[in-house]
Each structure stands twice: as C-alpha cells, then as structure tokens.
LODRENZA-931229 format. One record per residue (C-alpha): residue number from 1; residue in one letter; x, y, z. Coordinates in steps of 0.1 Angstrom, whole numbers, plus 5000, padded with zeros to 4 digits. Example, Ala and Ser with C-alpha at 12.3 -4.5 7.8 and 13.67 -1.06 7.14 Angstrom:
// LODRENZA-931229
   num   residuo      x      y      z
     1         A   5123   4955   5078
     2         S   5137   4989   5071
//
This chain:
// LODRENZA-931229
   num   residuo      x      y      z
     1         X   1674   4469   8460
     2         X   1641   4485   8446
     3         X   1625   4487   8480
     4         X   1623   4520   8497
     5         X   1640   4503   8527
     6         X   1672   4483   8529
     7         X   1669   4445   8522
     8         X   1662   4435   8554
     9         X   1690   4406   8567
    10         X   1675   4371   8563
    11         X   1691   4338   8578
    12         X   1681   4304   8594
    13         X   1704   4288   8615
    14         X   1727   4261   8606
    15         X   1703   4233   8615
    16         X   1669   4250   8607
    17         X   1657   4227   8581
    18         X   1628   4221   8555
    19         X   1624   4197   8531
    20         X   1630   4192   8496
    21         X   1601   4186   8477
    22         X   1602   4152   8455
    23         X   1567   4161   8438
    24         X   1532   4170   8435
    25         X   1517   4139   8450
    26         X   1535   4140   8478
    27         X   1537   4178   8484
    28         X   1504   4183   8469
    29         X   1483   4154   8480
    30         X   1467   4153   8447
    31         X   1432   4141   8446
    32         X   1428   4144   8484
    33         X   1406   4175   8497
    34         X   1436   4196   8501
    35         X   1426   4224   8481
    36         X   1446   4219   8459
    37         X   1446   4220   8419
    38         X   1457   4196   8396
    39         X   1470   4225   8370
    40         X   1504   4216   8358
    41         X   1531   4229   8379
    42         X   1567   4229   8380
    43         X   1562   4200   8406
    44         X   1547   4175   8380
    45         X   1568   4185   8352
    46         X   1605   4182   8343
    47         X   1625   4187   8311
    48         X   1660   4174   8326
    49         X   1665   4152   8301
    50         X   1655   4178   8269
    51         X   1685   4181   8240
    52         X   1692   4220   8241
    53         X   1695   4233   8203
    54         X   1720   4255   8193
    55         X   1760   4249   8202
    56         X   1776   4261   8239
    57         X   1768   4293   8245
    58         X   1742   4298   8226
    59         X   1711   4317   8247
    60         X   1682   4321   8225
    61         X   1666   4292   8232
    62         X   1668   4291   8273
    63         X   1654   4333   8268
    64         X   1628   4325   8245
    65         X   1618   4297   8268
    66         X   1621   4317   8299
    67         X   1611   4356   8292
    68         X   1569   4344   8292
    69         X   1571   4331   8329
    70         X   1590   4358   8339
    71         X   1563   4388   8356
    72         X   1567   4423   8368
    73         X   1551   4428   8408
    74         X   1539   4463   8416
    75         X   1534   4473   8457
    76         X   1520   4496   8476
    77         X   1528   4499   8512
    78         X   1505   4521   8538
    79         X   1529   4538   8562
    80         X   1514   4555   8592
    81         X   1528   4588   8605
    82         X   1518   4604   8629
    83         X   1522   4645   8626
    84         X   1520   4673   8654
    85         X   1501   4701   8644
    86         X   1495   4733   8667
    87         X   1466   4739   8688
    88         X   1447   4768   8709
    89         X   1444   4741   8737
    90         X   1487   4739   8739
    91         X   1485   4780   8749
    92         X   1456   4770   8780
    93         X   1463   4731   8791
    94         X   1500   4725   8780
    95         X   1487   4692   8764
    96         X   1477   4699   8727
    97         X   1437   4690   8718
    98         X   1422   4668   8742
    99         X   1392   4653   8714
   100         X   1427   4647   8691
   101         X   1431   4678   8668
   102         X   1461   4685   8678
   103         X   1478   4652   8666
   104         X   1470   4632   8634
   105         X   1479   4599   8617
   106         X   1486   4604   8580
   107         X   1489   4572   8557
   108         X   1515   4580   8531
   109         X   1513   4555   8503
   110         X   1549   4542   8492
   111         X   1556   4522   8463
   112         X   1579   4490   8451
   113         X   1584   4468   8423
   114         X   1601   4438   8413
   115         X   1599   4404   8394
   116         X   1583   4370   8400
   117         X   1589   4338   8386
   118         X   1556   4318   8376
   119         X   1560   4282   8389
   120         X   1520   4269   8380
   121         X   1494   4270   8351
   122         X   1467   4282   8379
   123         X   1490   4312   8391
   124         X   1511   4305   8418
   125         X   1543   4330   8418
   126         X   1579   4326   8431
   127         X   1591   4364   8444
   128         X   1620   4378   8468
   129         X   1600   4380   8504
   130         X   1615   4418   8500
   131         X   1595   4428   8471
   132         X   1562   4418   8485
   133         X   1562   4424   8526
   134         X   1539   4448   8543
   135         X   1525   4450   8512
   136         X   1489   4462   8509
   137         X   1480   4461   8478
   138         X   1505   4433   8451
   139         X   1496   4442   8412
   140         X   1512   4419   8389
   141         X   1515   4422   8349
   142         X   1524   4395   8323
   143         X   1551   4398   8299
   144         X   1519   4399   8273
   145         X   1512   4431   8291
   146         X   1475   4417   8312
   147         X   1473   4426   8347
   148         X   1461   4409   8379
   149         X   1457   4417   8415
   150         X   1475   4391   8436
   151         X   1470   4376   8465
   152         X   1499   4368   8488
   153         X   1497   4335   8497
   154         X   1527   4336   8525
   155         X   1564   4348   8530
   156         X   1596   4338   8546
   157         X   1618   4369   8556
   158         X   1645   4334   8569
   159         X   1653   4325   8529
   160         X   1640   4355   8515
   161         X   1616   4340   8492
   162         X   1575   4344   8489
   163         X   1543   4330   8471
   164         X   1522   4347   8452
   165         X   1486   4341   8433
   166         X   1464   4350   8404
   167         X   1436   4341   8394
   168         X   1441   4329   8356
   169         X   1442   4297   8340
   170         X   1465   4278   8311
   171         X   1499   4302   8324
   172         X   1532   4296   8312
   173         X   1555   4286   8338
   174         X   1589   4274   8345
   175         X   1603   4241   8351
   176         X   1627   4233   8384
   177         X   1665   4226   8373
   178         X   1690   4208   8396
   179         X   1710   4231   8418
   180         X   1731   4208   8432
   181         X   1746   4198   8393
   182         X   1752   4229   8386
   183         X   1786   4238   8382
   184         X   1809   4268   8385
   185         X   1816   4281   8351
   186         X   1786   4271   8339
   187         X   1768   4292   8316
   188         X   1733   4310   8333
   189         X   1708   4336   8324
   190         X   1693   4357   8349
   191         X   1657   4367   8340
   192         X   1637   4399   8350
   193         X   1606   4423   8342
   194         X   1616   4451   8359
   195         X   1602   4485   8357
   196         X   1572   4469   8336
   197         X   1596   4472   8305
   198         X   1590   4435   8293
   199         X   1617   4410   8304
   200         X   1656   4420   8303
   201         X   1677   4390   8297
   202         X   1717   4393   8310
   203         X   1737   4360   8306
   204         X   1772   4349   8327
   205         X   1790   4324   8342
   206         X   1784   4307   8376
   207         X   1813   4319   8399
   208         X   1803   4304   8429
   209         X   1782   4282   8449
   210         X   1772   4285   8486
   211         X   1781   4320   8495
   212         X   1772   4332   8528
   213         X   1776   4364   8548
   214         X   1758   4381   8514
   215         X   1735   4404   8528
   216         X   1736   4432   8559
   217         X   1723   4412   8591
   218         X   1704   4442   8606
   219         X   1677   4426   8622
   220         X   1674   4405   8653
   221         X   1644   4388   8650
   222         X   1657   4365   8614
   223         X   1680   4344   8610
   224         X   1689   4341   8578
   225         X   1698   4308   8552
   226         X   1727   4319   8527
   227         X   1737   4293   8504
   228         X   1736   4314   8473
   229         X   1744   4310   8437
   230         X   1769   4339   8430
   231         X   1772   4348   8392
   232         X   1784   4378   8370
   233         X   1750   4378   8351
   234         X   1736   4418   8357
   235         X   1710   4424   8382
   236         X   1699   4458   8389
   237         X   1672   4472   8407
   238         X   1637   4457   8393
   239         X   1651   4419   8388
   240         X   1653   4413   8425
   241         X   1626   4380   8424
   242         X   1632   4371   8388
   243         X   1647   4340   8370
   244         X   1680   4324   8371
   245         X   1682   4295   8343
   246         X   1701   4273   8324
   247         X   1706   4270   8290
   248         X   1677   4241   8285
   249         X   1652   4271   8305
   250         X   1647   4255   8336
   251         X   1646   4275   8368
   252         X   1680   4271   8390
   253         X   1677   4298   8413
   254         X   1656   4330   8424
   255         X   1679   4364   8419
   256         X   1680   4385   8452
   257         X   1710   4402   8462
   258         X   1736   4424   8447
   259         X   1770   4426   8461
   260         X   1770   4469   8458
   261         X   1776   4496   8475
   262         X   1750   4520   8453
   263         X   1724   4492   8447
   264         X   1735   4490   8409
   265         X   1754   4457   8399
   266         X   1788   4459   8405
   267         X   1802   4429   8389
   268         X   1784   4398   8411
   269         X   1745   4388   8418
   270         X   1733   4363   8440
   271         X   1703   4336   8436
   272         X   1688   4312   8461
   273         X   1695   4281   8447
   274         X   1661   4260   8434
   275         X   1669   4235   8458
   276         X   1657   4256   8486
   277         X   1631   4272   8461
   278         X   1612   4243   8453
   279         X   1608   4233   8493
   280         X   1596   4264   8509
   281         X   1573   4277   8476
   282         X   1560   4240   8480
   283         X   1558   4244   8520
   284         X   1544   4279   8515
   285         X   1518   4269   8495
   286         X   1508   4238   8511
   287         X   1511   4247   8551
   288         X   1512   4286   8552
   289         X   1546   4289   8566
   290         X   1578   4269   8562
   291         X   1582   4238   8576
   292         X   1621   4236   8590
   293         X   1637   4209   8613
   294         X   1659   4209   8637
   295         X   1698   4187   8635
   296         X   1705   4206   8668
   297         X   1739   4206   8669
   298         X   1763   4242   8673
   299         X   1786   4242   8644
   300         X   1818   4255   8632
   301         X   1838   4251   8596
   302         X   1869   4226   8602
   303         X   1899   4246   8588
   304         X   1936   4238   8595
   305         X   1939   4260   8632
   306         X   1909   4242   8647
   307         X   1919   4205   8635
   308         X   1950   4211   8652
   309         X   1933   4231   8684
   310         X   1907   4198   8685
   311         X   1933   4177   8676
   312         X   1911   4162   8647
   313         X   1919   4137   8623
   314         X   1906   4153   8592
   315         X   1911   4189   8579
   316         X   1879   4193   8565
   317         X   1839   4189   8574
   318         X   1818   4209   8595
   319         X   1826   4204   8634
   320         X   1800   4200   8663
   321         X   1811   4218   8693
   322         X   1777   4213   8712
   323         X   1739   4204   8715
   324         X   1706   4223   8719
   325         X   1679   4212   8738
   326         X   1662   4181   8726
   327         X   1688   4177   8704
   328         X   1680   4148   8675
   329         X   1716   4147   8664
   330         X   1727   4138   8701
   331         X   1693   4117   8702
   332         X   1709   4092   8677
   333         X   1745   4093   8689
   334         X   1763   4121   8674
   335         X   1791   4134   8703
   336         X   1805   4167   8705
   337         X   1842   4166   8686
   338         X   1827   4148   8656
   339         X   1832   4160   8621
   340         X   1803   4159   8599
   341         X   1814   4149   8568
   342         X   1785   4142   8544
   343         X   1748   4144   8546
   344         X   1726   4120   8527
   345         X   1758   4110   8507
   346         X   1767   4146   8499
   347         X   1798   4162   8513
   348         X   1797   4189   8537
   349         X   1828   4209   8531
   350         X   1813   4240   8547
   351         X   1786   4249   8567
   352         X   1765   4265   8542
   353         X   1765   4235   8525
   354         X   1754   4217   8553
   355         X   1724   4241   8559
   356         X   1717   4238   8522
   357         X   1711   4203   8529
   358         X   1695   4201   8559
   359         X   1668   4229   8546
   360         X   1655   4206   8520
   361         X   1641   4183   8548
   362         X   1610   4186   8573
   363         X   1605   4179   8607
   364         X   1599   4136   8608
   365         X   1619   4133   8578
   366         X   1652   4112   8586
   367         X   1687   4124   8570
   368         X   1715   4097   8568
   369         X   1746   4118   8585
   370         X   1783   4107   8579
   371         X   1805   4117   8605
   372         X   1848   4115   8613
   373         X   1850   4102   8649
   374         X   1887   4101   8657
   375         X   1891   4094   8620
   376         X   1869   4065   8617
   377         X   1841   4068   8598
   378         X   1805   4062   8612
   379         X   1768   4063   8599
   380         X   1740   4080   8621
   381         X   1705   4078   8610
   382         X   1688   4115   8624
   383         X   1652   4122   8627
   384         X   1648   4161   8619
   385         X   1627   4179   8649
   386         X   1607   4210   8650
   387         X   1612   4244   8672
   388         X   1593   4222   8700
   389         X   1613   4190   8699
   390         X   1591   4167   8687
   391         X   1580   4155   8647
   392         X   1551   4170   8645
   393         X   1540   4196   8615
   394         X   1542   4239   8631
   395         X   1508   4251   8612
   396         X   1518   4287   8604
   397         X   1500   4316   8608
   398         X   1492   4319   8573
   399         X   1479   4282   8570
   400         X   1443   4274   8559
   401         X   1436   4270   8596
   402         X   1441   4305   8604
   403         X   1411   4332   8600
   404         X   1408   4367   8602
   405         X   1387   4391   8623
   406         X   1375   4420   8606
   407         X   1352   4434   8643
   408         X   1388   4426   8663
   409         X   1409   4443   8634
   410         X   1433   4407   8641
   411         X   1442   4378   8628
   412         X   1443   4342   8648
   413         X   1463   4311   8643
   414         X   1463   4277   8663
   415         X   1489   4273   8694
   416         X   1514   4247   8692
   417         X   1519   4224   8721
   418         X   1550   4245   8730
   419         X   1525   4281   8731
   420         X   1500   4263   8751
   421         X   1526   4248   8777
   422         X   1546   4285   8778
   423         X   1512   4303   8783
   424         X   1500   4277   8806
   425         X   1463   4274   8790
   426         X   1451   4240   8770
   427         X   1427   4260   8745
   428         X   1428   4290   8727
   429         X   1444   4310   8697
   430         X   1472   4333   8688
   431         X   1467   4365   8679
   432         X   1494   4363   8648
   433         X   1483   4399   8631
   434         X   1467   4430   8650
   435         X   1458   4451   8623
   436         X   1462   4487   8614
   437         X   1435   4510   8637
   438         X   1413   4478   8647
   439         X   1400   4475   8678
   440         X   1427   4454   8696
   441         X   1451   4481   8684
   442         X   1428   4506   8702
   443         X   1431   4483   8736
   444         X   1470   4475   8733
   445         X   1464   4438   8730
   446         X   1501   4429   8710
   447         X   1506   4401   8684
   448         X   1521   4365   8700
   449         X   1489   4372   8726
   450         X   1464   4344   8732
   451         X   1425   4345   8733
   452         X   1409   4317   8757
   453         X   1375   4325   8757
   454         X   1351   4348   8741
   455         X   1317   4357   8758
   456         X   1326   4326   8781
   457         X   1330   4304   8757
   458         X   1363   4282   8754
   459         X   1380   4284   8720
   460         X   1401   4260   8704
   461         X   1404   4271   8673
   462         X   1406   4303   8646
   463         X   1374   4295   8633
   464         X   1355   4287   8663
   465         X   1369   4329   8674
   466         X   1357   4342   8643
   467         X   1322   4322   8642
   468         X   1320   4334   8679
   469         X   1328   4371   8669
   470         X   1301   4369   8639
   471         X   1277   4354   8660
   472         X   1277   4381   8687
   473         X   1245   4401   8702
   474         X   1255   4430   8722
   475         X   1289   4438   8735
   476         X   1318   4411   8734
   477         X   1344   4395   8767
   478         X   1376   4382   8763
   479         X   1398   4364   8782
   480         X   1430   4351   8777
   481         X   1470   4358   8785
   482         X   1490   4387   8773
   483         X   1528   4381   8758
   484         X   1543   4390   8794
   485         X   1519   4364   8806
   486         X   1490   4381   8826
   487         X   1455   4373   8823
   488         X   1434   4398   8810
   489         X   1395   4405   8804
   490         X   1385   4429   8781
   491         X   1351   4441   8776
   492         X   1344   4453   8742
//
C-alpha cells in the first residue's frame, strides 16, 4: 500500500488465540501500579446504546464524529547499503582497502505514511503494523494540523495492527463498536488522513465478514489472522491504519488491505474487525506483545466432500483432524473426527470464524466449545494454553520488563520457561534486538541469543544486564549460549 515494500503476509494460526478485552479494570488494572492512566479511553467508554440523528443513510453525523480521531503517521526508515567503490589496493592485493576504503555502508533514508486511529485521551494510537515497522523515526499530525513525535509502544506483524503514543492530554478518540453485530449490507464509513490532506471520508456497504486468504503470504516467519471486514468503501494508498465506523461513530474495524493489482482500490477494502482490535491494542499496551492461546487442534472447513469422506453427521462446522503437543482441546476430551460447531455459544461455520473467536481469548482463559460427535451434541469446557503449554502470561520483548543497552548496541528481554529448558541454562536474558552498528553487531552475536553472566556475575533479569553494563570499570565478559546452542565468552 503506501510502504515502499509490499505488505508483508500476516497470519496466526487457527488456534493462536488472545483475548477479548471486557474493559479497563480488568485490562488496565486501574488504580494498581501498573503504569497506567486513568485518561478516558475507548476501554471505559461506550456509546452503543446512543440514538443516531438523521434517517438511514445519512453520514454526517458518524464523519463529523469520526474525522477528529482520525491522524496522519509519517516514517522514516534507515536502510543500510553497503556500496563497492574502487581502490589502489585492488591493482597490488586483489582484496580492495584493507583499513575499509574500499567498501562503505551508506544509510539511505526512505519514507512512509499512513493513518492511525486514536483510541485514548492520553495518546495511545491504533495503526496497521505495516505503516509503522522498522521505523526510526514515527511523526504523527492531528486533523487540527499539531504535530508529535511518537513513540511506538509495540507491533504485531500476526494481525497486522500496532500501538502508538503521544504525549498530549484531553484527545479526542474513538469509541469501540460491536463487530460481531455487524451485518452485511450494513452501511460503514471508512476514515483516513492520508497524505496529511486532513481526513477523506468514503462511505459503502458491508459485503462480507470473515474473509481470509486476503493478503500475499510471502513470509515464513508470520502467520497470519484473516477474519476481515470486506466493504466497497474506497481505500487508497494513505488510509491503510485509518477508521472503519458505523453510522453512530464508533470504531468497527481498522482499514488495511486492498484487494488490487496496482495498489489503488479496485472495488473492495478490508478492515480487521474491532473485535480483534480492542484485544491486542489492549494486550499491546498492557504486556508489550500479544498474548495468544493455544485450542491445539489441526483444522479443516466441513464442506459436503469431507462429510461424506469422514462419514460425518453434519455438513457444516470446522473439523479436527488432529492434536499438537500439549494439546488443551485433547486435554478436556475433544477427539479427532469431532465437528466444532460453536464456541462460547457462537457458531463456527468456518474456520476464520473460529480463529476470530478463539483470538479474543488469553492463555488461562476457558472457552466453552460445542462440538458434533457422531451427531450428538456435547459441551467441552477448554483452558486456552500458551506457545509453552502451560497458562502462564509470555512477557514480550517489548514489555516494561525489557531494557535496552545503549554500550552492547542490544536490547534484552526475560526467557520463558520454554527458552531456558531449550537453551539448557536457569538464568539469563534474550537478546530480542541487536542494533544497527553496536557492538554485538561488530562480534556476530544474533538476536534469539542468551546472556548468562556478565563480568561473572549471574543475570536474571533485563535490568540486572543493563545496571551491570552501566556499572562497569574497565573492559566487560560475557557468557552465555548462542542460537545454534554453543557457549560463548566474549571479551569486550
């Protein structure tokens, strides 16, 4: 869209999970010493039940309403290159400049831009993951034209979506809308500010809910969560983060993808439905990284071919042809052949649904899954897992227990019992960033590598490496285990 690069492909697998967020004292923890504000969000404040003036159709309203909260995002991206220039020393040694002449790295500065969705009175921004990553430096401008540097506050390439910050006070924002009552032929308006030309305003119909297979899967490393809201409403380059409402103003969905060839609309846009929105701007913000669980079952749509191949008793649902490791479906008695039919009371006709579901929900939380077994119908209480197969909360790399290493040129983040067991240490930290021309670049120590000690000193935490690093007189010893899992000291 308006990144110099493709969209990258985004997904989560069908059981990857995160939970929906039911409000600010829960997701918040209010009055605790979280960190958090009490500024009014679109957590703590609803307008569901708000008469809309004006007759069917009429968008005035929902604009007026919407246009203040929506903001324009500026990037700029340092891309190194490294360039071969001719040397004297190529004519006598065959090897180009031995002190480095001969070879130099060039940043060259590239630019994006998009829209962002303001979602608190102290700030915090809703954007596409696409318009803000690798990112160096995030500008973002009101629709009253005032300008802020931003702060990103995490991402997640899996959904797509990302949280921003500035620093201002007493900000309009939006309020969340139900997704799930939305209905297909209902009149939306999709809400950007792109280009910095003050907010463009393009109204349709919804024409679909729970599309998949939306945007070009070229990476290996995502998987990405499709369950979009497809509309007719124009989105061209620039909108890509911006606002998807109803007619009462209230946020339903974050725009993202266009379904074109040339990158212009073509006659369909996409959203990520708030229902997913809510939970991982609320994880985001609150843990640093999203927090999915696991159903752990391999899935398939039930369509007419494999009813009769599986001899099922029901044409429709979502089908579980097996179990992954630690599986909690298979935990609390779901059997391979079973048709899930409804989650939490909601119908799973399709396996995006299902995922749609199953994201709202975090690791502990329990979902309430109906399934066809030989056509009767039985109840299974499921207690989500994490990656690791327990309950437990994943801190993210981004959380407020993660710190940063100006000396090393790295950032660390805690190990999870699962990193500690692979690596085979009981202490230590992750190096979850190396840094551009720092001095673990410089060395070849790679990101996913942990850090045991420092000057002989155990560490068991970010902070406790950085305070050590600060603290140091002289030259500085670490030890710890590479990502192909050998030891390593290094003497810096």
């Amino acid at each position: 869209m308006e990144m110099n690069n493709q969209l990258k492909s985004y997904a989560i697998i069908a059981l990857m999970s995160s939970g929906v967020t039911l409000g600010a004292y829960s997701l918040f923890n209010i009055g605790n010493s979280s960190g958090f504000s009490d500024a009014p969000s679109a957590f703590t404040t609803s307008v569901s039940n708000q008469n809309v003036p004006g007759n069917p159709g009429e968008f005035t309203y929902a604009a007026e309403k919407t246009t203040p909260a929506v903001v324009h995002i500026k990037t700029k991206m340092e891309v190194r290159q490294r360039q071969q220039f001719s040397s004297p020393f190529d004519d006598f040694f065959g090897f180009g400049d031995p002190f480095g002449g001969g070879r130099r790295q060039q940043q060259q500065p590239q630019e994006a831009s998009g829209s962002g969705v303001i979602i608190s009175a102290d700030g915090y921004i809703v954007t596409n993951n696409h318009v803000v990553a690798d990112a160096s430096e995030v500008t973002v401008i009101l629709n009253d034209k005032r300008e802020y540097k931003a702060k990103v506050i995490s991402t997640d390439p899996s959904s797509d979506l990302a949280v921003i910050q500035i620093k201002e006070t007493n900000l309009p924002f939006l309020t969340f809308g139900d997704s799930d009552a939305l209905r297909v032929g209902e009149w939306v308006l999709a809400v950007g500010n792109p280009f910095n030309l003050e907010s463009t305003v393009t109204a349709g119909i919804v024409s679909a809910k729970g599309r998949q297979n939306i945007i070009d899967r070229d990476s290996p490393d995502v998987n990405p969560l499709e369950s979009f809201i497809q509309t007719d409403a124009a989105v061209n380059p620039g909108n890509s983060g911006g606002a998807l409402v109803n007619l009462k103003g209230e946020l339903i969905g974050i725009n993202t993808a266009i379904y074109s060839r040339t990158g212009q609309f073509a006659g369909y846009s996409f959203a990520v439905p708030v229902s997913i929105v809510k939970k991982v701007s609320g994880d985001l913000i609150k843990y640093g990284n999203v927090q999915r669980g696991f159903l752990g079952v391999q899935i398939s749509e039930v369509n007419a071919k494999l009813a009769d191949e599986k001899d099922l008793k029901t044409n429709t649902g979502v089908y579980v042809g097996g179990f992954s490791e630690n599986s909690a479906a298979k935990d609390a008695g779901i059997k391979i052949n079973d048709v899930i039919v409804k989650i939490d009371g909601i119908e799973t006709k399709s396996s995006a649904k299902l995922m749609e579901i199953v994201s709202r929900k975090r690791p502990g939380e329990a979902i309430q899954v109906t399934v066809n077994r030989d056509g009767a119908t039985k109840e299974f209480k499921v207690t989500l897992k994490n990656k690791d197969g327990n309950t437990e909360i994943v801190k993210g790399d981004n959380s407020p227990e993660s710190a940063k290493s100006e000396f090393l040129g790295a950032k660390f983040a805690s190990l999870t019992p699962a990193e500690m067991k692979k690596f085979g240490v009981s202490s230590g930290v992750k190096i979850a960033e190396v840094l551009p021309d720092g001095r673990l670049e410089m060395y070849g120590l790679a990101k996913g590598s942990v850090i045991t000690k420092i000057n002989d000193k155990v560490i068991n935490s970010p902070k406790e490496a950085v305070e050590a690093l600060e603290s140091r007189k002289g030259r500085i010893k670490l030890e710890g285990v590479d990502v192909d899992g050998s030891r390593f000291i290094y003497v810096l």
